[in-house]
C-alpha positions as CSV (number, residue, x, y, z in Angstrom):
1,X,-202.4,51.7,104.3
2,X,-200.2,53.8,106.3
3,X,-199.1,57.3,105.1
4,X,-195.4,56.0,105.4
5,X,-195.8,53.1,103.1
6,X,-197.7,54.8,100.6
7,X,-194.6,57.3,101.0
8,X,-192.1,54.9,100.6
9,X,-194.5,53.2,97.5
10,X,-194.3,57.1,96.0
11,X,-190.4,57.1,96.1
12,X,-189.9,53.6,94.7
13,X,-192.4,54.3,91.9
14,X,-190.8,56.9,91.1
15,X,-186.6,55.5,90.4
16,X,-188.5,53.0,88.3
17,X,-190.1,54.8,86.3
18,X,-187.0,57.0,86.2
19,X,-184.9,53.8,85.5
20,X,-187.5,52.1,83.3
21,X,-187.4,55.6,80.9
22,X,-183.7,54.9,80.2
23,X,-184.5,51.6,78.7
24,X,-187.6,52.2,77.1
25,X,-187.5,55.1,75.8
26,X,-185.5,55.2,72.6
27,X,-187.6,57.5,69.8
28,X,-185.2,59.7,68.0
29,X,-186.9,62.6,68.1
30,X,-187.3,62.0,72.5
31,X,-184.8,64.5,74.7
32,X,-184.7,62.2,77.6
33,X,-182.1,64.4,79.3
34,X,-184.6,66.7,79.8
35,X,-187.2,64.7,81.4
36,X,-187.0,64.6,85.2
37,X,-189.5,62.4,87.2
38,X,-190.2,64.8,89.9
39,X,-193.2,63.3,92.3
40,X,-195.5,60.2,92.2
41,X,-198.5,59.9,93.9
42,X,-200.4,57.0,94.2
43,X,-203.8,56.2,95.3
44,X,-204.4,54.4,98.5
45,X,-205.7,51.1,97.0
46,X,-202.2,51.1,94.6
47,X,-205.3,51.5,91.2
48,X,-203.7,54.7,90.2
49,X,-200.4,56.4,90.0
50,X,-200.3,60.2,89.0
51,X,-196.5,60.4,87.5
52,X,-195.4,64.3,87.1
53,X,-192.5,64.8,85.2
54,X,-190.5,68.1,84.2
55,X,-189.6,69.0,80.9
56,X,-186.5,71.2,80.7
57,X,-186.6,73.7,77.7
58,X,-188.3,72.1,74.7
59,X,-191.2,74.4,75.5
60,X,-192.9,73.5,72.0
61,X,-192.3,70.1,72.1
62,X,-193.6,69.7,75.8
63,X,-196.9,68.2,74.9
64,X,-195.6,65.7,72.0
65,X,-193.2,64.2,74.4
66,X,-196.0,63.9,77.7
67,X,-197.9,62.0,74.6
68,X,-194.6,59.3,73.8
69,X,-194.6,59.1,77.5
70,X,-198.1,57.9,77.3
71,X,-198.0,55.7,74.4
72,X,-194.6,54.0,76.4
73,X,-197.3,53.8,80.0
74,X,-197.7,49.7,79.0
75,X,-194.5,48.7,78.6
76,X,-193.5,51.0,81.8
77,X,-196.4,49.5,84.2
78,X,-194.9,45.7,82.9
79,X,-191.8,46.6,83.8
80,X,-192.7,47.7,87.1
81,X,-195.0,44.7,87.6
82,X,-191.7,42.4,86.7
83,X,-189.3,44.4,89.2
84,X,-191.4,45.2,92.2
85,X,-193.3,42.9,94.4
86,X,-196.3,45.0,95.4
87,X,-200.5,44.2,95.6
88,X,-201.6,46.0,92.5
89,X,-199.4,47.5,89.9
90,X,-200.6,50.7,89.7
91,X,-202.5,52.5,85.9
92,X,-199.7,55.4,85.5
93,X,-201.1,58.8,84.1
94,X,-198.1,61.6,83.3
95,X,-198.7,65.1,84.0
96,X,-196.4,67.8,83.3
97,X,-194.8,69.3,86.4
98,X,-194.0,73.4,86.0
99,X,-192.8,73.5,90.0
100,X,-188.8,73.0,88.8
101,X,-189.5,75.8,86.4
102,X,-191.4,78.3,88.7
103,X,-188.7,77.7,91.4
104,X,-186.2,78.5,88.9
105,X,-188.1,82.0,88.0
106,X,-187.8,82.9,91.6
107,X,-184.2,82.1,91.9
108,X,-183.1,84.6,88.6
109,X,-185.8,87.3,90.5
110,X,-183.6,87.3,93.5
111,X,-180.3,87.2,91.7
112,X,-181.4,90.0,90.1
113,X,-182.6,91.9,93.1
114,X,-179.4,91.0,94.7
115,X,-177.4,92.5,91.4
116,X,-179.6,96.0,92.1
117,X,-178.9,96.2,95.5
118,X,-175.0,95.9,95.0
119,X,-174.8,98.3,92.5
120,X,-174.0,101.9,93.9
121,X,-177.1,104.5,93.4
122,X,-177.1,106.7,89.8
123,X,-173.8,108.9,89.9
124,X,-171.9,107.2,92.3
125,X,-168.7,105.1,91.4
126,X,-168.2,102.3,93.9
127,X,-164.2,101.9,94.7
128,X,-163.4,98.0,95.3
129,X,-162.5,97.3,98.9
130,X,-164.4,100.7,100.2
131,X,-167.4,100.4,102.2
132,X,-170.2,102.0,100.1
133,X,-171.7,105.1,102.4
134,X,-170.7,108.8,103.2
């Protein structure tokens, strides 16, 4: 299979499952605003589907709601087997995806470098519209 169709595979997967988590998911105790289906990769005989997800916040709760997304993996593979037309629906297996948080870490570490370097050295008072210097 062609690394473009297995792309394209990825991408539809993935707003499926997305969509499919609206409509399924309906626990009380579930934040689905906070889940984001970021990637999926699928194997190249469509068997398998790795589905990572990020989970804003709710850092204690993080491993309780990867497990309601695994107890909902049935009803989520039917529903993908009713709306797509492809060879094999695929076994899904969620992981939890920590690349939306580590980019956000990076962000706030240059923010705050770029805070330091606009504030004037100890002493110094910085007069708006005044180039900084001697």
């Amino acid at each position: 299979m062609s690394t473009n169709r297995l792309q394209r595979i990825n991408e539809l997967l993935r707003r499926e499952i997305g969509e499919a988590l609206f409509q399924i998911m309906h626990e009380a105790d579930f934040d689905l605003s906070a889940v984001t289906v970021t990637h999926v990769i699928t194997s190249r005989n469509l068997r398998r589907a790795r589905v990572l997800v990020s989970i804003r916040d709710h850092v204690p709760e993080r491993d309780r709601m990867l497990a309601l997304l695994e107890r909902h993996r049935g009803e989520i593979q039917s529903r993908i087997n009713r709306d797509l037309t492809i060879k094999y629906t695929p076994r899904l297996a969620f992981e939890l995806d920590h690349s939306i948080e580590q980019g956000d870490h990076v962000l706030g570490l240059l923010a705050d470098l770029e805070q330091e370097a606009e504030q004037p050295p100890d002493g110094e008072r910085r007069v708006p519209g005044k180039p900084a210097g001697p």
